[in-house]
Structure formats: structure tokens, C-alpha cells
KEVEXRO-816894 format. One record per residue (C-alpha): residue number from 1; y, z, x. Coordinates in steps of 0.1 Angstrom, whole numbers, plus 5000, padded with zeros to 4 digits. Layout:
% residues N
atom nr=NUM, yy=Y, zz=Z, xx=X
...
% end
This chain:
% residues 329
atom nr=1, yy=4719, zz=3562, xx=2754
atom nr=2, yy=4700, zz=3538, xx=2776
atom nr=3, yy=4713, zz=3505, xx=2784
atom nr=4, yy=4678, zz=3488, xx=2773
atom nr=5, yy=4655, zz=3491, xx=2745
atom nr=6, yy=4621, zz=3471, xx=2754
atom nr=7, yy=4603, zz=3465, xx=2724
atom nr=8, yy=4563, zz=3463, xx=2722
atom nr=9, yy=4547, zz=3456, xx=2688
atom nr=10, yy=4507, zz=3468, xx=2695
atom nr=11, yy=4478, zz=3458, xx=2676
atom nr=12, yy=4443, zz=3462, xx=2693
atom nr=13, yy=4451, zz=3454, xx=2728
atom nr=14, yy=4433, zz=3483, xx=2743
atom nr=15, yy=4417, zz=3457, xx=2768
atom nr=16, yy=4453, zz=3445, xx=2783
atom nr=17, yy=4474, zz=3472, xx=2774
atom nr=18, yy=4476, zz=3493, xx=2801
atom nr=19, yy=4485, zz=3461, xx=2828
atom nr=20, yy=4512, zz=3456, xx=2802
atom nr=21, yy=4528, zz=3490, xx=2799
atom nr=22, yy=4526, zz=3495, xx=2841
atom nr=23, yy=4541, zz=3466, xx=2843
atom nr=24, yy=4571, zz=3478, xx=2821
atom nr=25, yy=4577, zz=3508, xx=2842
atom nr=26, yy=4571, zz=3493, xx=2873
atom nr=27, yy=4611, zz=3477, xx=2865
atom nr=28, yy=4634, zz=3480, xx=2892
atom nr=29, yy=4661, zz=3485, xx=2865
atom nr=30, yy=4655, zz=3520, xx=2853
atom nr=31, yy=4674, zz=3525, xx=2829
atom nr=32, yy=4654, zz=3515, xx=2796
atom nr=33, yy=4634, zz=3532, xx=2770
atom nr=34, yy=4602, zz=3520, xx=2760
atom nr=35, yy=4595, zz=3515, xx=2723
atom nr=36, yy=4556, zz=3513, xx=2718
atom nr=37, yy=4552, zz=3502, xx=2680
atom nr=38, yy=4517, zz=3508, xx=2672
atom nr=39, yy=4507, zz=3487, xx=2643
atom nr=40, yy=4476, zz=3503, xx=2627
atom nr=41, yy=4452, zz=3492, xx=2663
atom nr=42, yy=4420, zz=3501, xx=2652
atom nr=43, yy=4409, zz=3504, xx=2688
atom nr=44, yy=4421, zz=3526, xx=2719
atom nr=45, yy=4453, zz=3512, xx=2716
atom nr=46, yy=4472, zz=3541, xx=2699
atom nr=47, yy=4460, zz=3567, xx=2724
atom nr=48, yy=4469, zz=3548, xx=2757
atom nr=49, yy=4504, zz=3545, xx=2741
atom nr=50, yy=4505, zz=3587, xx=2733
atom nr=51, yy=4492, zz=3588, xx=2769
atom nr=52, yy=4522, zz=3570, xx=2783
atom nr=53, yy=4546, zz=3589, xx=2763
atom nr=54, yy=4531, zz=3619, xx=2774
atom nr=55, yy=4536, zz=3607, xx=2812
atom nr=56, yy=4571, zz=3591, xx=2811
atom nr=57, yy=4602, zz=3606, xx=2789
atom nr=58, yy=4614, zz=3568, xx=2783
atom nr=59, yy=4582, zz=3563, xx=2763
atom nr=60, yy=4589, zz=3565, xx=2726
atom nr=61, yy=4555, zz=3557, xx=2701
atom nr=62, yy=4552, zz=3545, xx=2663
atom nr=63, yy=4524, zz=3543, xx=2648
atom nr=64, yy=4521, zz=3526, xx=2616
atom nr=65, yy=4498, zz=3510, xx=2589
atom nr=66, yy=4491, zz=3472, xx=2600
atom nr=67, yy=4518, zz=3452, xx=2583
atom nr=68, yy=4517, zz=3425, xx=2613
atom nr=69, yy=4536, zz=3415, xx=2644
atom nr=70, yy=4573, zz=3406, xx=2628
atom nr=71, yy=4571, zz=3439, xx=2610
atom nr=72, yy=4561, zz=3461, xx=2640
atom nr=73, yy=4595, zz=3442, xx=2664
atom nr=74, yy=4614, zz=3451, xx=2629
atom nr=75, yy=4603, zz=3487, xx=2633
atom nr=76, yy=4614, zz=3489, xx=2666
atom nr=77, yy=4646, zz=3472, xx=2662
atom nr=78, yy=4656, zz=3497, xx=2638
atom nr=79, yy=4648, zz=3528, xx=2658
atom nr=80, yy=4663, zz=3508, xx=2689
atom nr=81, yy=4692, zz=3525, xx=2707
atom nr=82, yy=4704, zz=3504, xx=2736
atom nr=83, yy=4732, zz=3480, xx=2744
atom nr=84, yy=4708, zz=3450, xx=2749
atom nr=85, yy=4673, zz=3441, xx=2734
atom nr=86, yy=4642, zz=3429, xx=2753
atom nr=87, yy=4606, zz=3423, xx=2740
atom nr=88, yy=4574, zz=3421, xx=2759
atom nr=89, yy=4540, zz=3414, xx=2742
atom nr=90, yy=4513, zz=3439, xx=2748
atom nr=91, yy=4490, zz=3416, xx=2765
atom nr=92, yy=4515, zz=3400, xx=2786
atom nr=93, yy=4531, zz=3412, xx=2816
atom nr=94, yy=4564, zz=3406, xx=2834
atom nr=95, yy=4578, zz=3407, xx=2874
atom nr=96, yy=4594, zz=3438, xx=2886
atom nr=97, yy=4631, zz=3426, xx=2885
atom nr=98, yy=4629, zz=3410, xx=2852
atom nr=99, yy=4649, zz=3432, xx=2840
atom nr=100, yy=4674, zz=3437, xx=2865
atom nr=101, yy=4681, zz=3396, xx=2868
atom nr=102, yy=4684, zz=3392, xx=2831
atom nr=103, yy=4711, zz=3422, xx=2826
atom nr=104, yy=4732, zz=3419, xx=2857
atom nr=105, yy=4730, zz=3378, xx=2847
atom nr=106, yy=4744, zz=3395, xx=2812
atom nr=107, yy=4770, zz=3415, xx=2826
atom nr=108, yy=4785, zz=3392, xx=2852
atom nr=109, yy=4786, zz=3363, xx=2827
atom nr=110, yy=4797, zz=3383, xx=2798
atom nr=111, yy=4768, zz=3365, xx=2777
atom nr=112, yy=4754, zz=3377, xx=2745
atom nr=113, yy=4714, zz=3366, xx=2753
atom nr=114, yy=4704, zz=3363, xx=2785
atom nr=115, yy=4676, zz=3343, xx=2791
atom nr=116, yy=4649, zz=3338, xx=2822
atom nr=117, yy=4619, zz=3314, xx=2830
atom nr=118, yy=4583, zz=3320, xx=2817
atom nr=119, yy=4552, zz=3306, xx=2831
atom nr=120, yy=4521, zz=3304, xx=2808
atom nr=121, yy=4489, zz=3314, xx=2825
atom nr=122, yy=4457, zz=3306, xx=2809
atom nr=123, yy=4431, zz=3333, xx=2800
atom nr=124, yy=4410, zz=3346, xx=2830
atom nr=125, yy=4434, zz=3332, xx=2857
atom nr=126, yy=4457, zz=3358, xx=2875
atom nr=127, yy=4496, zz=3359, xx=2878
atom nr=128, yy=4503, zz=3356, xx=2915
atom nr=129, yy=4527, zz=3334, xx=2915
atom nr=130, yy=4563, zz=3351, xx=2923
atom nr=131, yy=4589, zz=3334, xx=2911
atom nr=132, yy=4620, zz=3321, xx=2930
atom nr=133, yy=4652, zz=3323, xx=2922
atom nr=134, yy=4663, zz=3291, xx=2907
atom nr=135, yy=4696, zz=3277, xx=2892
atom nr=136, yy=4713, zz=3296, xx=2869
atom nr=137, yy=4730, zz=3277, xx=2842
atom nr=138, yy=4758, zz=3296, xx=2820
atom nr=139, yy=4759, zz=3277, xx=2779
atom nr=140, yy=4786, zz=3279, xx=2757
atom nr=141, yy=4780, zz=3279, xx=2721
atom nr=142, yy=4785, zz=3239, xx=2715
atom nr=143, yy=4751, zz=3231, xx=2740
atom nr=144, yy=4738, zz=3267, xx=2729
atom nr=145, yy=4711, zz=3252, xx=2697
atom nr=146, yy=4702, zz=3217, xx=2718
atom nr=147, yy=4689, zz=3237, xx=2742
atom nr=148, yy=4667, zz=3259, xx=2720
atom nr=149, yy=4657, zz=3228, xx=2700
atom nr=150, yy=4645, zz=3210, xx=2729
atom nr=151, yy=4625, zz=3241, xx=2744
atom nr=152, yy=4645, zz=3243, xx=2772
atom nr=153, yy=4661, zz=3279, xx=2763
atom nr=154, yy=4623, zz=3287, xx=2752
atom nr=155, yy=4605, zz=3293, xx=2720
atom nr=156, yy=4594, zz=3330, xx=2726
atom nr=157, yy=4620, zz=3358, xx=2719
atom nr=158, yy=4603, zz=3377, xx=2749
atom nr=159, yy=4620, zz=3364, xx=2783
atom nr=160, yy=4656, zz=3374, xx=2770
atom nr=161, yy=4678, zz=3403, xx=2766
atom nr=162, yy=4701, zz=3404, xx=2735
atom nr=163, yy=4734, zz=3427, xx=2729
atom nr=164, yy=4721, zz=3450, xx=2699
atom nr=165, yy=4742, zz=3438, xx=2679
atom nr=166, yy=4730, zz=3402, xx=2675
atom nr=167, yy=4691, zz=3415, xx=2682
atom nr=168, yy=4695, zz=3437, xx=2650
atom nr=169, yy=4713, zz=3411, xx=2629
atom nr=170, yy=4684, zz=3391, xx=2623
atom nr=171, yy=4649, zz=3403, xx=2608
atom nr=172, yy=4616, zz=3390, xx=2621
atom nr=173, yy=4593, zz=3371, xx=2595
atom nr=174, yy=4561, zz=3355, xx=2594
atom nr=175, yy=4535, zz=3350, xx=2618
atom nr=176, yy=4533, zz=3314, xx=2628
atom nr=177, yy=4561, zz=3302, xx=2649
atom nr=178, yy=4583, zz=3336, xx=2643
atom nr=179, yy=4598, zz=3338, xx=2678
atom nr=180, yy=4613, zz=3301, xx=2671
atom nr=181, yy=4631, zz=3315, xx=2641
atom nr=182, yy=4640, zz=3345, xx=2658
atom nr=183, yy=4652, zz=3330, xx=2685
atom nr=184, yy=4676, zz=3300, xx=2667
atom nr=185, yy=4689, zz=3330, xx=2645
atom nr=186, yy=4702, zz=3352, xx=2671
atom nr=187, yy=4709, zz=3318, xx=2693
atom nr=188, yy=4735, zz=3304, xx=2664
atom nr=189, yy=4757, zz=3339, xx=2668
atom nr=190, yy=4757, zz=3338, xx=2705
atom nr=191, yy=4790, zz=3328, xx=2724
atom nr=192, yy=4771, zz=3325, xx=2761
atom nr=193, yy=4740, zz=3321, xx=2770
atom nr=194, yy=4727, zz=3324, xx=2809
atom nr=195, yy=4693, zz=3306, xx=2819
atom nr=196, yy=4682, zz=3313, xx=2854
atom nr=197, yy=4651, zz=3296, xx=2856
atom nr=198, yy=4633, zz=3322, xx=2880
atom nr=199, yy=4596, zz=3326, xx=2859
atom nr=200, yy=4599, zz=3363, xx=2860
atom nr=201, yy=4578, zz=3365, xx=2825
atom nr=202, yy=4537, zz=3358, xx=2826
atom nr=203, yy=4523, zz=3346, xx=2789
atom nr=204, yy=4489, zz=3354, xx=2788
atom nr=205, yy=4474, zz=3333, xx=2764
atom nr=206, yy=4442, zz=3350, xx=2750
atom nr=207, yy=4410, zz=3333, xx=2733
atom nr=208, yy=4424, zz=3350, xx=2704
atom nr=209, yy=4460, zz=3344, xx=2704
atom nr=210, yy=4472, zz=3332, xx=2674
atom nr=211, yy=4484, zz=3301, xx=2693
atom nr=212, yy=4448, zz=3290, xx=2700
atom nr=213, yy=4436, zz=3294, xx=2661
atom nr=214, yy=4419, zz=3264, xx=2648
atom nr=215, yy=4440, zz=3249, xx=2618
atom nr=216, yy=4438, zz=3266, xx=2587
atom nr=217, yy=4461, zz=3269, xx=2552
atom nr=218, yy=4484, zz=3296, xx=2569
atom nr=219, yy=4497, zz=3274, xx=2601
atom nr=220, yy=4514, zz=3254, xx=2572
atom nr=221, yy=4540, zz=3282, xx=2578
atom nr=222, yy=4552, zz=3264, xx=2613
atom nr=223, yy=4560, zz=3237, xx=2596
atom nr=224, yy=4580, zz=3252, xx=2568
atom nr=225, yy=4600, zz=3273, xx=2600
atom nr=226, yy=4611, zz=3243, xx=2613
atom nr=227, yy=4623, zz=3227, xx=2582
atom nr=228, yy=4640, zz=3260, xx=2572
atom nr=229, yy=4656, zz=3250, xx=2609
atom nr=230, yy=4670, zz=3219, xx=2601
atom nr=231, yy=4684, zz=3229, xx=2561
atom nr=232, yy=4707, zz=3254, xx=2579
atom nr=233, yy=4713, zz=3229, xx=2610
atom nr=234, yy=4726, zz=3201, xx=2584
atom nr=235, yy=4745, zz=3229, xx=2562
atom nr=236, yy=4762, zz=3247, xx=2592
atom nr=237, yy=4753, zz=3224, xx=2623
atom nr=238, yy=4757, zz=3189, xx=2614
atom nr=239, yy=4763, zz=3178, xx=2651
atom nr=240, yy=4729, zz=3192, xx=2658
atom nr=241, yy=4710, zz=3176, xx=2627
atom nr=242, yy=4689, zz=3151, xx=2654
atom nr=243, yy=4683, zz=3178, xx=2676
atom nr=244, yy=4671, zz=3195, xx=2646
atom nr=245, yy=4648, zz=3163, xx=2628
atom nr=246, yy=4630, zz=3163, xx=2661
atom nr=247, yy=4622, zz=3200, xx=2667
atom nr=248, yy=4609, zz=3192, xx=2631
atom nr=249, yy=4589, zz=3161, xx=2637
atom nr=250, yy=4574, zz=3174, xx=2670
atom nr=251, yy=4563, zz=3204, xx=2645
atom nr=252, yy=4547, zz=3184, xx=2621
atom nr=253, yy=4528, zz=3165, xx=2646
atom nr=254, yy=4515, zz=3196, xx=2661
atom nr=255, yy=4502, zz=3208, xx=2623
atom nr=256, yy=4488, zz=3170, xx=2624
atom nr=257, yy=4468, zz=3173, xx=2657
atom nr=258, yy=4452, zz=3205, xx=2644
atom nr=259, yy=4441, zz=3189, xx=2614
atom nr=260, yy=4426, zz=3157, xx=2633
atom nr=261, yy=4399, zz=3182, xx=2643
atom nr=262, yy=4394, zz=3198, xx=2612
atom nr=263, yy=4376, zz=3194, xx=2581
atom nr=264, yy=4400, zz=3173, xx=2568
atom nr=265, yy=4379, zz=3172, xx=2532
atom nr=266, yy=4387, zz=3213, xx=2530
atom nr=267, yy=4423, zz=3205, xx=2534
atom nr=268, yy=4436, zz=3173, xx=2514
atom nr=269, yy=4464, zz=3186, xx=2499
atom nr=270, yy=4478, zz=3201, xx=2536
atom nr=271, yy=4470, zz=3168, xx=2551
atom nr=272, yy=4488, zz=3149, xx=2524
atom nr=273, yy=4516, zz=3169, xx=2526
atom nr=274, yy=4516, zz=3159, xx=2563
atom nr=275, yy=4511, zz=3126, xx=2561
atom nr=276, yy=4540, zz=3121, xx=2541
atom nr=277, yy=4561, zz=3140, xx=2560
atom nr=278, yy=4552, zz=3120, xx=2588
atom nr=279, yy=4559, zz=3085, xx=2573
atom nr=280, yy=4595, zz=3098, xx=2558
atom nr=281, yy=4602, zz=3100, xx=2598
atom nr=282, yy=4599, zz=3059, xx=2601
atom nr=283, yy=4635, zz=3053, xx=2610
atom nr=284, yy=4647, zz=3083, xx=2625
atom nr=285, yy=4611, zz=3080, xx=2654
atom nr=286, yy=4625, zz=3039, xx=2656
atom nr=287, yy=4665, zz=3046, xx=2664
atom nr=288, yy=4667, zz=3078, xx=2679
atom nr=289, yy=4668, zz=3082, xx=2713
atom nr=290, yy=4654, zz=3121, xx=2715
atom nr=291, yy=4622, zz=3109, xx=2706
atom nr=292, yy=4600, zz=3107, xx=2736
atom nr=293, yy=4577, zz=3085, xx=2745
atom nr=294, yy=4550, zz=3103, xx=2742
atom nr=295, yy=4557, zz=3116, xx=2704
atom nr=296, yy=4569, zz=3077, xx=2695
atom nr=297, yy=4534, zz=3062, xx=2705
atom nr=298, yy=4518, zz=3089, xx=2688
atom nr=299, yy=4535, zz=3084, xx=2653
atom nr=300, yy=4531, zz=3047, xx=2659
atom nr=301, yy=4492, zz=3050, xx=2664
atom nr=302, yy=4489, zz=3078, xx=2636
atom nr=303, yy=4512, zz=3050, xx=2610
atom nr=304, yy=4488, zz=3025, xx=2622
atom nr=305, yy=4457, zz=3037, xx=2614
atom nr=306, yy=4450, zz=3074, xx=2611
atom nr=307, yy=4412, zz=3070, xx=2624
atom nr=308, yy=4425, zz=3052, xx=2654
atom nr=309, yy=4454, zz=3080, xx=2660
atom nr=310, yy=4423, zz=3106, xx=2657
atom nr=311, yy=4399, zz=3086, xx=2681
atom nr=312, yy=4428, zz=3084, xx=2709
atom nr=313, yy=4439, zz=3122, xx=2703
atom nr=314, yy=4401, zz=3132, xx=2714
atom nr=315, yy=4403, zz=3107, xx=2743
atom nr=316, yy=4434, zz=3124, xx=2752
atom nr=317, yy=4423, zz=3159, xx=2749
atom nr=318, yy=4394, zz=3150, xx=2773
atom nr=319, yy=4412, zz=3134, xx=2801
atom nr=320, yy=4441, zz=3157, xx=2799
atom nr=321, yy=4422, zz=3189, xx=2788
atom nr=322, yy=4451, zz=3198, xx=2763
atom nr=323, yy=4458, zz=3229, xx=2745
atom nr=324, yy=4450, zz=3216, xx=2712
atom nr=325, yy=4418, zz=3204, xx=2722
atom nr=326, yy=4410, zz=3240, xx=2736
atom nr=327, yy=4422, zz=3255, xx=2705
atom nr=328, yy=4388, zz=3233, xx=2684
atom nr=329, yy=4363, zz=3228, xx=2715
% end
């Protein structure tokens, strides 16, 4: 039985796949097998993975009807056989010693997710930056969920290795914002948690990434995660509940800035919903001190006057050449 199980769901990535595989089996820790879940590509996709499975005995291949991203992980979580859990993303690519810094952090910590930096890189610029090693910080389970509600631990379940048995205790859902859930689900269980903050991961982001969508009816989903988030944070994790409110407010914002560039006329009962959301946040954005500056002023402006809030959003996508003003350029 290996010690790792990397999982890849694959879905029409015929264009980046093969950067993404090499870079799997490039891993100084060798140890691994290589779960290619393909999810009903309609491309090339499926034959590059038989190819590397005809090249490499670690290479295992699914191939399925499309059912989606959370279902393909699923598939390979099931057929999964090692002591600890990684995921990559077939258009993504990772360092060389990924891998070995994330399981010997595991092992010599005794943690149950070990997690390492990621670096974002946008679409047509190469990785070349190598990362350093940085400071490795060890979490015990009362700082474990402020750290994933802030970001700090990361959003993505891919720069992490999980023991099995929390990995395959929780099932991916959804497609908008599934990682999050993913990742506070196993996160809850776990008794450690090592960070070293050597970027060793390289997120791709893609023209058509689901992160860079324009808003539409389904991205409501992100916000529904979130407050899913904080009904089991106040139920189980009432010491958390304001870490929770703001991983839910910054959310809802997010869903909010979308719409400011939409159609709002195709989406009144969305925008409502969001609106109102917004507004029910009054006295937590005044009293709390997690709120940053940046998402005060903006709830502020948006309470204010939502035409103003919009006006200052596009001024601020221009000077600062934001991500969300990417996504609707």
C-alpha cells in the first residue's frame, strides 16, 4: 500500500494536462500512486491519462460519465488506498518536493492535515518562482477553524495532505466554493495542523476557471456554503461564531460585486436576497473588530447608496485591476 494517494479529477484539460501529470511524477517523494479520475473529457484528455498509466505502474485511470468535479475527487476517494490524501487540479502544477515537505511536516508533527503555501499565477504567465522555505507554524485544534475562516490555512483542498481517514470522512458537493467546505469539514476533525508557508503549489487560473465566471443563478451556491459554515459553527463552534459571520459576510459581498456588473434587471430576486443579507450585517460590520477596513467601507458605501457603491467598485477595479473586474471585462 503506498503512503499517498494524489487525487486528479479530469475534465477536458487536454491543453494543460500533460504539464500537470509530469509534474506529479517529477515528486521527489516516490512513494504515491496517481489516481487520474477521468470525468467524461470530451477531448484528448482520457487518452493522455491511459498513456501515463501505460508508462508508470503508479498511474491508476477512471473514466466516467460527466457528473462534475466533487463527484470525480469522490470517485477517487473511494478507490483511494493510502495513509494520507493529496489533490492536484489538472491544470495546475506543483514543485518537486511538495510532497516530501508536506508528509515529513505530517510525520514529524504527528498532524492529521498538513498544509503548504500556494501562489496564484494568472493565465499566460509562467511559474518560476521557487519557493523558500518559510516558517512553519504547528495549530492545535482550538486556532485550527480561525485560521481556515480567515484564509490563512487556504480555501483550496489542493496544497494539503490528509490521513485517509479524515480525507474519506467527508464527501465533496457542489461546484461553487466546494474546496471551502471540504476543507472546514475535514479541518473541524483534525487535532494538528502544520502550515509551512513555502509556495510549493502553482494555481493556474484559466479564462475558463469557474472562479472567473461572470455572475449567474448558480454562484448563489457560495453563498449558501458559507451560511451552511456558520449554522454548524454556532451549533458546534460557538467560540468561532465571529470568525464564522465574517467568512460569511466577505461571501456575500463577493456574490454582491459580481452582480454590480451584471444585468441586475435578469436577477432581482438574487440581488434582493443579497441586499438583505447585507443590511441584516449592520451591527455585527459596526462592533466587530474582524471586519477589515477594506470590507467596512465597502458595506458602508453599498448601505449608503447602492449606485454610489457600484460607481466606486468600477473605479476600483480599474486602478487596482481586480479579479472581479477581470472576471466581467
Amino acid at each position: 500500500m503506498a503512503s499517498l494517494s494524489i487525487i486528479v479529477p479530469v475534465y477536458n484539460k487536454e491543453k494543460y494536462l500533460d504539464e500537470a501529470i509530469a509534474s506529479i511524477l517529477a515528486q521527489t517523494w516516490t512513494d504515491f500512486e496517481l489516481i487520474l479520475v477521468d470525468d467524461g473529457s470530451e477531448d484528448g484528455s482520457g487518452a493522455i491519462c491511459d498513456r501515463y498509466a501505460s508508462l508508470d505502474s503508479r498511474v491508476v485511470v477512471v473514466h466516467q460519465a460527466n457528473r462534475g468535479v466533487s463527484a470525480a475527487r469522490n470517485t477517487g476517494l473511494e478507490m483511494s488506498q493510502g495513509t494520507y490524501i493529496g489533490f492536484v487540479d489538472s491544470d495546475d502544477v506543483i514543485e518537486a518536493d511538495m510532497y516530501e515537505l508536506l508528509l515529513c511536516n505530517a510525520r514529524q508533527y504527528n498532524a492529521d492535515i498538513s498544509v503548504c503555501g500556494m501562489k496564484v499565477i494568472p493565465m499566460l504567465k509562467k511559474h518560476q518562482e521557487v519557493g523558500d522555505h518559510k516558517e512553519v507554524r504547528v495549530v492545535n485544534r482550538r486556532n485550527i477553524l480561525p485560521l481556515v475562516f480567515d484564509g490563512t490555512l487556504d480555501w483550496s483542498a489542493n496544497n494539503k495532505v490528509y490521513k485517509a481517514d479524515i480525507a474519506k470522512s467527508v464527501q465533496f458537493s457542489g461546484r461553487i466554493n466546494e474546496d471551502l467546505f471540504y476543507v472546514f469539514l475535514t479541518h473541524k476533525q483534525a487535532e494538528v495542523v502544520v502550515f509551512d508557508e513555502s509556495k510549493k503549489y502553482y494555481y493556474l487560473k484559466r479564462d475558463n476557471s469557474v472562479s472567473n465566471q461572470r455572475f449567474n443563478r448558480s454562484q448563489m451556491e457560495g453563498v449558501a456554503v458559507s451560511e451552511k459554515i456558520l449554522k454548524i459553527t454556532t451549533n458546534e463552534y460557538p467560540e468561532h461564531i465571529d470568525h464564522a459571520k465574517r467568512l460569511d459576510l466577505i461571501s456575500t459581498i463577493s456574490i454582491l460585486n459580481l452582480m454590480m456588473f451584471s444585468f441586475q434587471k435578469d436577477y432581482v430576486t438574487e440581488y434582493t436576497s443579497i441586499k438583505q443579507k447585507l443590511l441584516s450585517y449592520n451591527g455585527f460590520v459596526n462592533n466587530s473588530g474582524l471586519v477589515s477596513k477594506k470590507h467596512r467601507y465597502a458595506y458602508l458605501a453599498f448601505k449608503m447608496s447602492p449606485a454610489l457603491y457600484q460607481w466606486l467598485l468600477q473605479v476600483y477595479c480599474y486602478l487596482f485591476e481586480s479579479e472581479v473586474g477581470n472576471k466581467v471585462m
